[in-house]
TIDREN-270260 format. One record per residue (C-alpha): x, y, z; residue in three letters; residue number from 1; chain. Coordinates in pm, 1 decimal. Layout:
       east      north         up   rest    nr   kette
          X          Y          Z    ALA   NUM       A
...
***
This chain:
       east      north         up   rest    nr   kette
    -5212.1    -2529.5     7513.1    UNK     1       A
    -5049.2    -2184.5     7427.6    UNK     2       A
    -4755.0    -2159.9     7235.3    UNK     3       A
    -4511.9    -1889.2     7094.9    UNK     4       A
    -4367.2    -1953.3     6748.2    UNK     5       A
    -4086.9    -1702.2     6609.8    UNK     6       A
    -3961.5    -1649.2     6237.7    UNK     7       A
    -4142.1    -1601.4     5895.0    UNK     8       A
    -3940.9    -1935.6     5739.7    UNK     9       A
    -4209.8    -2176.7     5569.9    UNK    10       A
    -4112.2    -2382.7     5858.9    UNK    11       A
    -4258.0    -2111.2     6113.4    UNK    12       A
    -4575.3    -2054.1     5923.3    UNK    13       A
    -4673.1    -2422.3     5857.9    UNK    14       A
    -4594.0    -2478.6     6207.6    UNK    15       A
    -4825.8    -2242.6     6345.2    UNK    16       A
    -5082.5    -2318.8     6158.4    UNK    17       A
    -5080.9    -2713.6     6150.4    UNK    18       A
    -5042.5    -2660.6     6602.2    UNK    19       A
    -5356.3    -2381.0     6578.6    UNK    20       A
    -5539.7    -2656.7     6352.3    UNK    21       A
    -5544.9    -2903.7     6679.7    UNK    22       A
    -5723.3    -2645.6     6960.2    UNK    23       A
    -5367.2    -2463.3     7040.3    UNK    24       A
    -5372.4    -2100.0     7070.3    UNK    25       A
    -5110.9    -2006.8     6881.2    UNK    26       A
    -4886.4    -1632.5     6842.4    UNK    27       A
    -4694.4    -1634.5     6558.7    UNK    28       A
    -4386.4    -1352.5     6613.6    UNK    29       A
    -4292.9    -1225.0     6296.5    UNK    30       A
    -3994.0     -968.0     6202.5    UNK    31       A
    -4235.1     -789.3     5919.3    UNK    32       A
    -4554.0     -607.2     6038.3    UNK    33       A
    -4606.7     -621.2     5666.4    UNK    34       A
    -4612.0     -987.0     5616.4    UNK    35       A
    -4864.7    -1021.1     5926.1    UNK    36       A
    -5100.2     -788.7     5764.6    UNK    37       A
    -5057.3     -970.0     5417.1    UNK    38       A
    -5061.6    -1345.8     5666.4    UNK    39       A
    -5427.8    -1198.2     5820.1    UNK    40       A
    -5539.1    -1101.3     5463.0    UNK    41       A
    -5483.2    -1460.4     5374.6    UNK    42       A
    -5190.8    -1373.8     5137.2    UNK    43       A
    -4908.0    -1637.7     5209.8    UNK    44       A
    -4597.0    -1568.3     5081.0    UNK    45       A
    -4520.7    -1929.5     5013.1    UNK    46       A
    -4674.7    -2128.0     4761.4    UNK    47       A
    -4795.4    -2435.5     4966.3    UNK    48       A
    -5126.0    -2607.8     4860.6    UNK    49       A
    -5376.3    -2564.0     5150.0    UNK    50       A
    -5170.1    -2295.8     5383.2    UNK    51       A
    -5317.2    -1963.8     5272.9    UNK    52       A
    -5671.8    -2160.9     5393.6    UNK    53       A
    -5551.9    -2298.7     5719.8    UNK    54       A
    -5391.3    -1990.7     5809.1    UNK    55       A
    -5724.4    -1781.5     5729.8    UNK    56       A
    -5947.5    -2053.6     5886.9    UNK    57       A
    -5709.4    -2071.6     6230.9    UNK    58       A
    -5732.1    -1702.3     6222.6    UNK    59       A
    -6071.8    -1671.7     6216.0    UNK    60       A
    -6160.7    -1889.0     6462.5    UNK    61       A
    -5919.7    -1730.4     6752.9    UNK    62       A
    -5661.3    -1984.1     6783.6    UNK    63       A
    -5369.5    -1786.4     6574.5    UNK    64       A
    -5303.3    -1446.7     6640.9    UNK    65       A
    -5004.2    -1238.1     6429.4    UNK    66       A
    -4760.8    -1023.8     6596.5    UNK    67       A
    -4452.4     -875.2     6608.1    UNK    68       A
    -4067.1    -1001.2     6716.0    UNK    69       A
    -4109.8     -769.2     6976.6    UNK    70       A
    -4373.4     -862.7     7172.7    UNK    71       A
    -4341.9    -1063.1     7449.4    UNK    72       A
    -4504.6    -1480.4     7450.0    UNK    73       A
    -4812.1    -1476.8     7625.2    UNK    74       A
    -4873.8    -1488.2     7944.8    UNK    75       A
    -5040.7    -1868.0     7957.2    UNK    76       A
    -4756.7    -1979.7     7716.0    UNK    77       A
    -4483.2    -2202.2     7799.4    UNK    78       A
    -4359.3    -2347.6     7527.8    UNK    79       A
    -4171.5    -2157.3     7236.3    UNK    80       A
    -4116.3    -2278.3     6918.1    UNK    81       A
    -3785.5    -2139.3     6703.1    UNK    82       A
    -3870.0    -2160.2     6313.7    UNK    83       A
    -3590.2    -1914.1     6231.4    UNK    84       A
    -3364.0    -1829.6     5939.2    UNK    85       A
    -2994.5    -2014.0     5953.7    UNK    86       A
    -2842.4    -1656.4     5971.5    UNK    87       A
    -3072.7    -1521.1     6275.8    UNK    88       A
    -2894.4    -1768.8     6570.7    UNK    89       A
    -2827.2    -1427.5     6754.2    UNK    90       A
    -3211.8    -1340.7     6761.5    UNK    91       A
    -3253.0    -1686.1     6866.0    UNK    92       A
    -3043.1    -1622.8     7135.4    UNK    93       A
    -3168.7    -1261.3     7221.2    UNK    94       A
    -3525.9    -1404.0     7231.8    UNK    95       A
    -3425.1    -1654.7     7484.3    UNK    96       A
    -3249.0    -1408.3     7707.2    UNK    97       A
    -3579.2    -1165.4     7684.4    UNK    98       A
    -3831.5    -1435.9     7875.5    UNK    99       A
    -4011.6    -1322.3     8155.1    UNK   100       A
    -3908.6    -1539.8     8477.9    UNK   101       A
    -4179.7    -1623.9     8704.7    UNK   102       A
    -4169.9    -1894.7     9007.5    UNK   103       A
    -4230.2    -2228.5     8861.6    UNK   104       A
    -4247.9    -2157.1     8522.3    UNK   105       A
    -4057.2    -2418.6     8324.5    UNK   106       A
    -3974.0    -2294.5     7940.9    UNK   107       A
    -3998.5    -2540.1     7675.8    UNK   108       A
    -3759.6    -2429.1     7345.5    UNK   109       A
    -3820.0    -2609.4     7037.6    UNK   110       A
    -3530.1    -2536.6     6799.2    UNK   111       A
    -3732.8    -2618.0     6443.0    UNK   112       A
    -3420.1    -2345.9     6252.7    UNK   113       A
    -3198.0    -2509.1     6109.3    UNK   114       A
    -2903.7    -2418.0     6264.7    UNK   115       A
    -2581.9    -2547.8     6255.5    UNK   116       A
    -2470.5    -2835.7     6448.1    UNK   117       A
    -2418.0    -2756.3     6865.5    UNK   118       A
    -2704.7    -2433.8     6855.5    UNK   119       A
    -2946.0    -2614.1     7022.9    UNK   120       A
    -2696.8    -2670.6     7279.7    UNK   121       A
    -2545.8    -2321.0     7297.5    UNK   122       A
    -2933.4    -2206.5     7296.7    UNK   123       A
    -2993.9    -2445.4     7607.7    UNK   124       A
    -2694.9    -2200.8     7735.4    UNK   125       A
    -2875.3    -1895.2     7684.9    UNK   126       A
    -3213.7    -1999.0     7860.1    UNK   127       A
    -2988.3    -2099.7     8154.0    UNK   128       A
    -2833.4    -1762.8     8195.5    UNK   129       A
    -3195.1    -1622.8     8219.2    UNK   130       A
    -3288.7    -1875.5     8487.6    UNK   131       A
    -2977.3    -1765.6     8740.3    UNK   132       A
    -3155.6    -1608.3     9056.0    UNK   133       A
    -3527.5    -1750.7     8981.8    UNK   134       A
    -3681.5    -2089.1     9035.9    UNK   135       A
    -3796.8    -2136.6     8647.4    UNK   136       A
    -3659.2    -2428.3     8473.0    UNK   137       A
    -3653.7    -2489.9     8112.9    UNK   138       A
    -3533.9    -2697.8     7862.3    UNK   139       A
    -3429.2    -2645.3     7434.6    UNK   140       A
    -3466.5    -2941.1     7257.2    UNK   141       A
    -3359.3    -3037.5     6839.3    UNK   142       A
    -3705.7    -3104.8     6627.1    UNK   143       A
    -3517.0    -3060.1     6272.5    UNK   144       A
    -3700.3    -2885.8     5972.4    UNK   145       A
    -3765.0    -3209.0     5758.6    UNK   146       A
    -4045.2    -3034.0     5569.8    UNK   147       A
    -4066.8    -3006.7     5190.5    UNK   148       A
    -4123.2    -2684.2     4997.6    UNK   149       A
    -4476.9    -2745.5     4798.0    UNK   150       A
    -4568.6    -3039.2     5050.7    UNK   151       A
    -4426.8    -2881.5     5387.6    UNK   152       A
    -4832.4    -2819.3     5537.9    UNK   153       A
    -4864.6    -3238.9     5431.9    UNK   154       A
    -4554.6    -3318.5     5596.4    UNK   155       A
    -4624.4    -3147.8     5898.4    UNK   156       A
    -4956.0    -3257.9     5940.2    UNK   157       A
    -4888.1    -3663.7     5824.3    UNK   158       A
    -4546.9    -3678.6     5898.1    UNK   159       A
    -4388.2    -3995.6     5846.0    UNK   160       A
    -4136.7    -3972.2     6118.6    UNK   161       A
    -4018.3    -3670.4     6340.1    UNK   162       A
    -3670.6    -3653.4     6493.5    UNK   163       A
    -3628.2    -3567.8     6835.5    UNK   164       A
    -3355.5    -3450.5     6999.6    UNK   165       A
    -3341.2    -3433.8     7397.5    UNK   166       A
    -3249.5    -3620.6     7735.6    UNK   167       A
    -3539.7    -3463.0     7956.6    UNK   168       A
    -3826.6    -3684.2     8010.6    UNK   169       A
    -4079.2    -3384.5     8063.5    UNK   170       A
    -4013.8    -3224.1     7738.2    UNK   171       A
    -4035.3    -3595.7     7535.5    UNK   172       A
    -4370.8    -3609.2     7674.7    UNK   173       A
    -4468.3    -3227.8     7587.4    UNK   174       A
    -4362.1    -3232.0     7202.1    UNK   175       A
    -4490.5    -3539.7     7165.1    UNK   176       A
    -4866.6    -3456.5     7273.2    UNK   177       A
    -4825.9    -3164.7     7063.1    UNK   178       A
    -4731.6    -3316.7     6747.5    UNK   179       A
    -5004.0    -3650.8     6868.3    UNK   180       A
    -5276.3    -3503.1     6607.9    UNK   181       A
    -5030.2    -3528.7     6356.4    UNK   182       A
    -4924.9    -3888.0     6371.4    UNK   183       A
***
């Protein structure tokens, strides 16, 4: 599967990573061309037992490729995955209103940043505004940053429980075959 994660949090990188680990082909958007040329050097800037080698091992086998904020999800990619800072809800909501729309192209948002309480909805909002005029569909759902600083790349990858929040029976099913190799 292809996937889109945005932000430079701990959350974001572990994320990537961990979803690259299990065959995904992963972009990872981050704000600082800096930090993706320190990322593809191996250099995390997070000290998290195991990440700096997952990150350089996912790398070097194709599946996770560092970019920029600016560039556009790929083309095969339909789900995005928000890993954001609790003060960037705006870019949140200015990366939403940037998708492409194509026919039959249904957009699944994971909200990972931790927010405060109604973004998710208010992000739902956004992608909805994009959708006017086209026949895309799409969907934000609530997958709360439980992880641990020093044991976040464990807790991703054994979690022992993930919270889910959503109402739409096709995005249940799609978060929960990605995060299947982790369980």
């Amino acid at each position: 599967m292809y996937l889109d994660v945005y932000g430079d949090t701990l959350g974001a990188i572990v994320s990537a990573a961990a979803l690259a680990s299990s065959g995904n082909q992963v972009q990872l958007h981050l704000f600082d061309e800096r930090m993706a040329a320190r990322l593809g050097e191996g250099r995390c800037p997070y000290r998290e037992p195991g990440l700096p080698e997952l990150l350089t091992e996912q790398i070097n086998a194709g599946r996770l490729h560092l970019t920029t904020m600016d560039q556009p999800p790929s083309e095969q990619s339909a789900v995005l995955w928000l890993a954001l800072s609790p003060n960037l809800l705006d870019e949140a909501h200015a990366i939403l209103r940037g998708l492409p729309t194509q026919p039959q192209r249904e957009w699944l948002v994971v909200n990972q940043s931790t927010f405060p309480v109604g973004s998710t909805e208010a992000l739902q909002a956004s992608l909805e505004t994009v959708e006017v005029g086209s026949s895309a569909s799409g969907v934000v759902v609530s997958l709360p940053d439980l992880l641990t600083e020093g044991a976040a790349l464990q807790g991703f990858m054994r979690a022992d429980h993930w919270l889910l929040g959503t109402n739409v029976p096709w995005a249940q099913r799609l978060v929960y075959e990605l995060l299947r190799p982790f369980n």
